[in-house]
N, C-alpha and C positions, 0 to 999 in steps of 0.2 A: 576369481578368488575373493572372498569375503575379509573386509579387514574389522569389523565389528559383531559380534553376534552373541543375542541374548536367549538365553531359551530361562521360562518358568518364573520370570521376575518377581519378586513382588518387592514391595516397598512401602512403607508405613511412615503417616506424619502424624507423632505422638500415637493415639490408640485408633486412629482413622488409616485402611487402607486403601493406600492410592492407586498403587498398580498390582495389580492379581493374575498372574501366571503371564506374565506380558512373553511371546515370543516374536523376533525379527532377526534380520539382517541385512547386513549392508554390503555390498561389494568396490571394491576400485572403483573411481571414475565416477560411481553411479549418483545423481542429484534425488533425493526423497523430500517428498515433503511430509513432516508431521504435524496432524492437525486435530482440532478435538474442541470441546467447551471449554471456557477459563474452570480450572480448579482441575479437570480431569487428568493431571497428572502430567503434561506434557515437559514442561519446566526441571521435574523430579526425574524423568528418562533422560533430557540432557545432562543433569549432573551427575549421571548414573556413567552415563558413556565417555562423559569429560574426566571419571574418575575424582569428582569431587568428594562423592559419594558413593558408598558399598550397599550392594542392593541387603534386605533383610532374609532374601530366598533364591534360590534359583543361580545362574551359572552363565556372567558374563564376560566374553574372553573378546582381547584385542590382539592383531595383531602385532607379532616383534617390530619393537624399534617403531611403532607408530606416532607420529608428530600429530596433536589435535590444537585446534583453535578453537577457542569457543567466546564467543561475544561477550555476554554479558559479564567474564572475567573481569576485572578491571584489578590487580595490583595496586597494594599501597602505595609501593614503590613509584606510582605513577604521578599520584599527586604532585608532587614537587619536582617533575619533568617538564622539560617544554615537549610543546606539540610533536617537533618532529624528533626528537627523542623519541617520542611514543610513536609516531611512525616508522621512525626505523628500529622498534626495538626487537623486532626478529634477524636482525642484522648488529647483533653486539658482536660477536665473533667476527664478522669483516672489517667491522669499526676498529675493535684492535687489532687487529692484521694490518689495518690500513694507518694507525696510530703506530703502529712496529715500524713498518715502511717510512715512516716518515721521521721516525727518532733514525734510523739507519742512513736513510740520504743526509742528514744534518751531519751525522760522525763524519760519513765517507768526504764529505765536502767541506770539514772543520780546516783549517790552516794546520798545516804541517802532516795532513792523513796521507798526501800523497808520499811522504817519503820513508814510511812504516809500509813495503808491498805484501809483509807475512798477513800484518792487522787488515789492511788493504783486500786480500782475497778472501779473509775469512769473513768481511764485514759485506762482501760480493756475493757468493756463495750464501748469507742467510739472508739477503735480501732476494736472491734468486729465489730459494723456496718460498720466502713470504709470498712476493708475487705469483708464479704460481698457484698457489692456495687460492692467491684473493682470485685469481683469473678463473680458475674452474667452478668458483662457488658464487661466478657475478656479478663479483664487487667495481666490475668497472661496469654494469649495466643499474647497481644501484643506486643509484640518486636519479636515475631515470626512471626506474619502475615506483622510486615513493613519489615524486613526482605526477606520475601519469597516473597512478591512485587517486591522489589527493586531488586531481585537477577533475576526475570521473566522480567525484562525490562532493562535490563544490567544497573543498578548503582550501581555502588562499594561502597562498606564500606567506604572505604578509602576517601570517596568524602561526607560524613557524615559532615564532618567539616567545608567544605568550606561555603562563604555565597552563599546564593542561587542569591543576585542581579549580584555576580559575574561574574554567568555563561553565555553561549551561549544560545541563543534563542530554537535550539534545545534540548538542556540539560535541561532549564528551562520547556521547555512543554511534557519531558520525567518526569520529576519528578511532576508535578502538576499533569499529568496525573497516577502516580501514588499513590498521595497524596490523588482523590479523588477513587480509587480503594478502597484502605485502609478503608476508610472510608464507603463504602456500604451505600449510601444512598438509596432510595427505588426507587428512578429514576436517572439513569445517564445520563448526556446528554454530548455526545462526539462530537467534531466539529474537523477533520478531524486526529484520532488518531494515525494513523498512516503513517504521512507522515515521522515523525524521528525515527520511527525502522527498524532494521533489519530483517531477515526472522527468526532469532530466538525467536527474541521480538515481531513478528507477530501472528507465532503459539502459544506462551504461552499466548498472549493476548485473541486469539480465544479462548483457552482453559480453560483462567479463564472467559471471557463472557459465554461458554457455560454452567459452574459453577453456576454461577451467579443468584440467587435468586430475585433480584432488578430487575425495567424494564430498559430497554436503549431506547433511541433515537438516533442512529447515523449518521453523516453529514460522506459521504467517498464516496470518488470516486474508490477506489480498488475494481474493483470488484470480484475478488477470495475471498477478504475477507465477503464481501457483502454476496456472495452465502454460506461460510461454517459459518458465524454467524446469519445471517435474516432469520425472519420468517415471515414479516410485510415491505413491504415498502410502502412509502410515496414520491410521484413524487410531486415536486410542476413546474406548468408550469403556463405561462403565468395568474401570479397572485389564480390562483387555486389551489386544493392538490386532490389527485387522489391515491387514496388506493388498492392497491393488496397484498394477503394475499399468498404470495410468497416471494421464494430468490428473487436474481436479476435475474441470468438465468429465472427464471418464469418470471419473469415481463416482460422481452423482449417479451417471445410469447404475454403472455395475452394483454400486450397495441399494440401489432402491431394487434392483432386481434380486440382490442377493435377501433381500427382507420378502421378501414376496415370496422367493422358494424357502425361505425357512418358515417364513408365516405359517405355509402352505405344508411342510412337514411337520409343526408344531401342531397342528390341528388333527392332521391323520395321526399323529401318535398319541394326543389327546384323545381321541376316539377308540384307538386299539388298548392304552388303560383303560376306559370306561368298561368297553366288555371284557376285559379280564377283570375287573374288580367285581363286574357280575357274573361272571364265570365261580370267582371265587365264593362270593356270595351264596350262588346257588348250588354249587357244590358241599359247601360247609350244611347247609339247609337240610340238603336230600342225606346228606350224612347222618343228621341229627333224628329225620323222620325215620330214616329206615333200619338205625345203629348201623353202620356201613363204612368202615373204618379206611376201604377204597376211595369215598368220596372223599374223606379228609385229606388222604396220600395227595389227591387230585389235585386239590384247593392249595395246599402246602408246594407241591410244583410249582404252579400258577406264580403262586403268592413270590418263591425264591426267582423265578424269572423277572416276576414285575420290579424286583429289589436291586436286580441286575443290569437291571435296561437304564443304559446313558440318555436322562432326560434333556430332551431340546426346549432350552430358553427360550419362553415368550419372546419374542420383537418388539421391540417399543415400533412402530410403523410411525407413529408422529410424536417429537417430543414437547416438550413444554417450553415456547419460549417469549420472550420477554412481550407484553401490549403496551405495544405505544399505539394508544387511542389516541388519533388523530382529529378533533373535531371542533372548527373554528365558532365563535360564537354567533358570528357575524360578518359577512363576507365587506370588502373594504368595493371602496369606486372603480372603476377602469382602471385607469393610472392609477398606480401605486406607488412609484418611486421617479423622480426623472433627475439625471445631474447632466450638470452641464461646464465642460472647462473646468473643469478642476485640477487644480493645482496644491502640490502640498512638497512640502522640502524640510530636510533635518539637518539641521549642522552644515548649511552648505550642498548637501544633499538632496540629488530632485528622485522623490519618490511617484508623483504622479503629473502628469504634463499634459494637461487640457484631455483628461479623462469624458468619456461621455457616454452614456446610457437611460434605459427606460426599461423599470417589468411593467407590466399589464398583467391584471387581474387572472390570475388561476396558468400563468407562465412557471416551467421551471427550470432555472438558470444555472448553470455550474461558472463558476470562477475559476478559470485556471492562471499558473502562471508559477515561475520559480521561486525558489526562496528567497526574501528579501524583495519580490517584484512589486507591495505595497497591497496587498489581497485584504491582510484582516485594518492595512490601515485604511483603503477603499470602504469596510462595514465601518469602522468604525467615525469616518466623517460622516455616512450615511445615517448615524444614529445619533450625533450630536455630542460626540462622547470626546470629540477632537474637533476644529475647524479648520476649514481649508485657509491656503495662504490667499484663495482666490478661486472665484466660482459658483455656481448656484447649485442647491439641494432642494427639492421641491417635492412634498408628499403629498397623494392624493387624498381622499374624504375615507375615514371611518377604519383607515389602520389601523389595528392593534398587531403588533410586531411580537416575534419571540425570538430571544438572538441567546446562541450557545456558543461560548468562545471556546476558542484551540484551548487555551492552558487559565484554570481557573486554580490559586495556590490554594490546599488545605490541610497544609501542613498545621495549621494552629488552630484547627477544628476539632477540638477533643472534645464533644458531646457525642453521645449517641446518636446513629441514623436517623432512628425514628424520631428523638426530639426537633433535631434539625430541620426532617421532612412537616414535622408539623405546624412549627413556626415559620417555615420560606411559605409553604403552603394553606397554611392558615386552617388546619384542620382538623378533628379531635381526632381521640385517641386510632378510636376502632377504624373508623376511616381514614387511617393514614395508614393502618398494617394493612386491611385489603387494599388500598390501592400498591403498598410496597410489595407485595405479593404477587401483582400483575410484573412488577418489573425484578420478580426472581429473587427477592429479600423474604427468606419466610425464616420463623425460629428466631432462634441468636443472634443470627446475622442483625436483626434491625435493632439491638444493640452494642453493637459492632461500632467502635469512633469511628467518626466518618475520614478523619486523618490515615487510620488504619486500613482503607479499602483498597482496592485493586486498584487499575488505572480502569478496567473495564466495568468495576461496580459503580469508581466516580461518577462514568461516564453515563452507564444506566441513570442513577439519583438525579443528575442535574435533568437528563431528556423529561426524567417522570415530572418534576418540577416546570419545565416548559409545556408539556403536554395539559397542565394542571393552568397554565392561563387561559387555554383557549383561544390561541390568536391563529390572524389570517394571513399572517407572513411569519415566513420562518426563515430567518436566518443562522446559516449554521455553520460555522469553523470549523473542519473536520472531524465531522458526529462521528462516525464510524472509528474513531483511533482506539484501540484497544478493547474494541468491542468484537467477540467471538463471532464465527460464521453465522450462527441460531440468530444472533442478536443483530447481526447486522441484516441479514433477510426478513427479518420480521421489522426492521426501521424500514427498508424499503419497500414491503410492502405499506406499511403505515403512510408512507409518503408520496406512493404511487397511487393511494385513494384517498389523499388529502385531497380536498376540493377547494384550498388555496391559492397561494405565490409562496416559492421557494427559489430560493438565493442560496446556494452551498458553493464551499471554496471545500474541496476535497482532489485529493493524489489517488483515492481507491479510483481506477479504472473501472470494474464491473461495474460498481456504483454510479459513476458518470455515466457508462454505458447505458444502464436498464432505465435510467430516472432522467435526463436532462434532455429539453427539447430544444436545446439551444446554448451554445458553448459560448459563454467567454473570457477570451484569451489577452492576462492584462500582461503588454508588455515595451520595455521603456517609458511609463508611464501612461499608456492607452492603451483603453479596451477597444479590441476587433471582435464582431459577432460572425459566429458559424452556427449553421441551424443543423442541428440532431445530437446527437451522444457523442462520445469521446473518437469512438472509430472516423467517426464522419469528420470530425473535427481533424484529426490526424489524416484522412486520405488530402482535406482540401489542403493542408499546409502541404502534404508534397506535392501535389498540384502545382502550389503556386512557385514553391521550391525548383518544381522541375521548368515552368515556366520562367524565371527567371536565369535558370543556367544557359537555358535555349537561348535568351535571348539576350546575355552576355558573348553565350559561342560567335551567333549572328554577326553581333558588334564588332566581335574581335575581327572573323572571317570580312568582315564590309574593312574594316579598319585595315589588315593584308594586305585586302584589293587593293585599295587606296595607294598604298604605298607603293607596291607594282608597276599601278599605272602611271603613278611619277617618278621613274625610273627613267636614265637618260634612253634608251631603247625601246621604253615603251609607247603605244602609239598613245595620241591624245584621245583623250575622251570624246565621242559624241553628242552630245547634248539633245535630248529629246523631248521638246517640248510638250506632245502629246501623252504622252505618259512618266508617273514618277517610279523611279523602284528603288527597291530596298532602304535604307535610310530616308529618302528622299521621300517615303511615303508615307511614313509614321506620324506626321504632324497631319498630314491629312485624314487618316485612319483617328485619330487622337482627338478632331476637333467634332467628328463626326459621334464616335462615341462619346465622348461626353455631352452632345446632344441627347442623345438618349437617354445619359444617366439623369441631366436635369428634367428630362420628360417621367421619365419614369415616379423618380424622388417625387414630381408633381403627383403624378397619378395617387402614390401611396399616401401623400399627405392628405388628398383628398378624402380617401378611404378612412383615414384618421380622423378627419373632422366630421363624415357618417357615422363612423361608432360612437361618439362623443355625444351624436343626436339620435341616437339609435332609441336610447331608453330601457326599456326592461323584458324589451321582445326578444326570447330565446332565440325562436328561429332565423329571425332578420340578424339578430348579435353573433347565431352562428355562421350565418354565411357571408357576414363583411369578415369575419376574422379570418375564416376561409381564402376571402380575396385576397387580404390586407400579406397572409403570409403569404401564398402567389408570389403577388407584386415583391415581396419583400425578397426572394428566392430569384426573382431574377433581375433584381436590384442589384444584391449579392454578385450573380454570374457576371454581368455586367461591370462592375465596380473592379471584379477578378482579371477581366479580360483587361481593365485599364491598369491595372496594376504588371501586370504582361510587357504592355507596352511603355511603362515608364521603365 
């Protein structure tokens, strides 16, 4: 049974239409994702269906007594709340239920209530109903579920108290988004939830969506998230809405293949007008030569047919999206970066704890790690823009770096685009529109304040602005945030034929996936490396995960024995000198591999000091690097296994 459905929509902003005959629907239960370009109307269909807004066309009905949530609400009223106010504010009716209850046990318990028994049952009896109420509507499981919320999307207890207008834009739409979690209404509607979590606040959010009872409608460009939550998307294109009952990886075959048979109908019916317009043609013709008022009859047919015929829309097959021309001026030395022990602390605070790493030339790195685990303060001692409490920073010959931070303010940039692009960029006039052009600023738009733009037009300006130094490192705080599907494939590809060093701290998984050949993961204050994308990264953590439960069970089970065997009953142990087991063997396993690791460690150092003497020979520089990751790969394996056995 559907509890939302729109048929014929349209919708208009000012004298621009946004959505043109949009038709959908949603059923119970079912999770959709809607997705589409920035500006193509996605935003305008949530406050259609949130009922913020009345479509200007068309026939959308909800169903009776339907509860929606929808994100980006946020109430005045909220400002001057505290946090967990705003988390339990789908829980004001238990709250006074639960504030009744508790004015009622004070009366019943006042001195002298018990010797009134009239007042006495009557104050019994509506504390009974209250109870009840609170009990079937799970007010004694609430402070557990805002709890268990807030702990799935990192807000601390401790942050309970502050006011909620206090906080950071992020923090604000971490918690509203949890506020309407709590609250389960029967449709949630999400408009981009996960631009401010981290990969841990990712996976528990998939994990309570898959939960999840209520339907969703979701607005997200992430597409990992997309594929391991969607069961339903919703594309809206060029004023339209286009349904496939797929993740997103489905939907890419199924609309490429659905462009292909239209392509392919659009052409055969382009053909069958062309000889009907020659039919017509030559009919009016043969009329004219012979006076022959049959051929006109003929042509005049033709003609009301061809008037009649439901023309199929061209397919855009590829559209227009954003160049990020990728192209260093000048490639930098081998080593490019190396830190070592670093250490950094706020307030008492240890942010990073004897930190240590190296990129090499034409590597590319992902940063991962939670919120707060010290990522853009890790760039930021690497650029000199902070120092450490302790430690060394050491850069190689002929760096030139390009660094894009998470959150650049521009709230007090009221000039035009184009002004701004041509003083950061030092360019004239004409060449500063064709280059805005390439990054999807054409018309008005580039005098547009730049205070005024999207999150995802900011994000464009600043890339186009970094692409305009030409450097051979890129550093990049989560480029992709706000930036549509088009624009984020078209930076990956840009950056998957960069012939650079890249450094990104990013939460998009596909992104980690397609682009990193080497993960690392800063955490308690140290980076650990893993070699390949996000997948690989996440199989070897439960690897090690599962290997260390195994070898807690072991511990425990040796530890059992133990105790067993000194029992007044039990017999004494035999002691065997010839061979050691279980416990007994692990130092010996333990001295031996780390043999190995220092043998190894030697060998790869080796390989290090060849490439160093290598020089400028392609072929030789490819195949020590060849070695070098080898040896480094069963470095790794090696180092794993010791980590097993501690």
């Amino acid at each position: 049974m559907y509890i939302v459905n729109g048929q014929q929509l349209k919708a208009y902003h000012g004298a621009n239409l946004i959505l043109d005959g949009v038709d959908f629907e949603i059923h119970e239960g079912e999770k959709a994702g809607l997705i589409g370009r920035n500006g193509s109307g996605k935003t305008t269909l949530l406050k259609l269906i949130a009922r913020q807004n009345k479509p200007d066309e068309g026939l959308l009905t909800h169903k009776k007594d339907i509860r929606i949530g929808y994100l980006p609400q946020i109430p005045e009223e909220f400002e001057a709340l505290t946090v967990h106010e705003v988390l339990a504010y789908s829980y004001r009716e238990l709250q006074d239920c639960r504030r009744q209850m508790n004015r009622l046990e004070q009366e019943m318990s006042a001195p002298g209530a018990a010797g009134d028994a009239g007042r006495t049952e009557k104050l019994l009896k509506a504390y009974s109903t209250l109870q009840e109420r609170f009990e079937q509507a799970g007010g004694y499981e609430m402070d557990a579920n805002i709890d268990q919320v807030a702990d799935g999307l990192d807000i601390p207890k401790s942050a309970y108290d502050r006011v909620f207008g206090t906080l950071s834009g992020g923090e604000r739409t971490r918690i509203v988004l949890a506020s309407q979690l709590i609250g389960k209404p029967d449709l949630l509607l999400l408009d981009e939830p996960t631009n401010h979590l981290d990969l841990k606040g990712l996976e528990w959010l998939e994990q309570f969506l898959h939960g999840y009872t209520g339907a969703c409608i979701i607005v997200s460009h992430d597409r990992y998230f997309l594929d391991a939550v969607i069961g339903k998307m919703i594309e809206i294109e060029d004023g339209e809405a286009h349904t496939y009952f797929t993740n997103y990886s489905g939907y890419v075959k199924e609309k490429e293949e659905r462009l292909l048979i239209q392509f392919a109908d659009y052409q055969e019916q382009q053909k069958r007008i062309k000889k009907m317009k020659e039919a017509i043609r030559r009919f009016e013709e043969w009329g004219r030569i012979g006076d022959n008022e049959k051929f006109f009859k003929k042509a005049a047919s033709i003609r009301k047919a061809l008037e009649r015929m439901e023309l199929i829309k061209r397919p855009v097959l590829e559209r227009q999206s954003a160049d990020f021309d990728l192209n260093p001026q000048d490639r930098s030395g081998r080593r490019v970066v190396r830190f070592e022990n670093l250490h950094k602390a706020y307030a008492g605070r240890t942010i990073l704890a004897g930190a240590e790493g190296s990129l090499e030339f034409g590597e590319k790195v992902a940063l991962l790690g939670d919120n707060g685990a010290g990522k853009s303060t890790l760039l930021r001692l690497l650029l000199g823009q902070e120092q450490p409490d302790s430690g060394v920073v050491e850069w190689g010959s002929r760096v030139e770096y390009g660094y894009l931070a998470q959150q650049e303010e521009r709230e007090k940039l009221s000039e035009p685009v184009l002004s701004f692009f041509q003083k950061e960029a030092g360019v004239e006039e004409g060449e500063a529109r064709s280059i805005l052009a390439r990054y999807l600023f054409y018309g008005a738009d580039v005098f547009k304040p730049v205070r005024m733009l999207s999150g995802g037009e900011w994000s464009r300006l600043r890339l186009a602005l970094l692409v305009m130094k030409k450097p051979n490192l890129l550093l990049l705080d989560e480029p992709t945030n706000h930036l549509d599907i088009d624009s984020r494939e078209a930076l990956e590809e840009a950056i998957e034929a960069f012939p650079g060093t890249v450094m990104v701290i990013s939460h998009d998984r596909y992104f980690v996936n397609k682009l990193a050949q080497r993960v690392w993961e800063l955490e308690q204050g140290r980076v650990t490396s893993y070699l390949g994308g996000f997948d690989d990264y996440r199989e070897k953590k439960r690897q090690l995960a599962d290997a260390r439960k195994s070898l807690e069970e072991r511990e425990e089970s040796a530890a059992g024995k133990g105790k067993e065997a000194a029992g007044p009953k039990a017999k004494k142990a035999q002691p065997n000198p010839g061979k050691a087991e279980g416990p007994e063997r692990v130092p010996v396993v333990r001295e031996k591999l780390e043999q190995h690791i220092a043998a190894q460690e030697a060998a790869l150092a080796a390989t290090n000091a060849e490439l160093e003497q290598a020089g400028d020979d392609p072929v030789k520089l490819q195949e020590l690097w060849a070695d070098r990751e080898e040896k480094q790969k069963q470095l790794d394996a090696l180092l794993a296994e010791w980590i097993e056995l501690e």
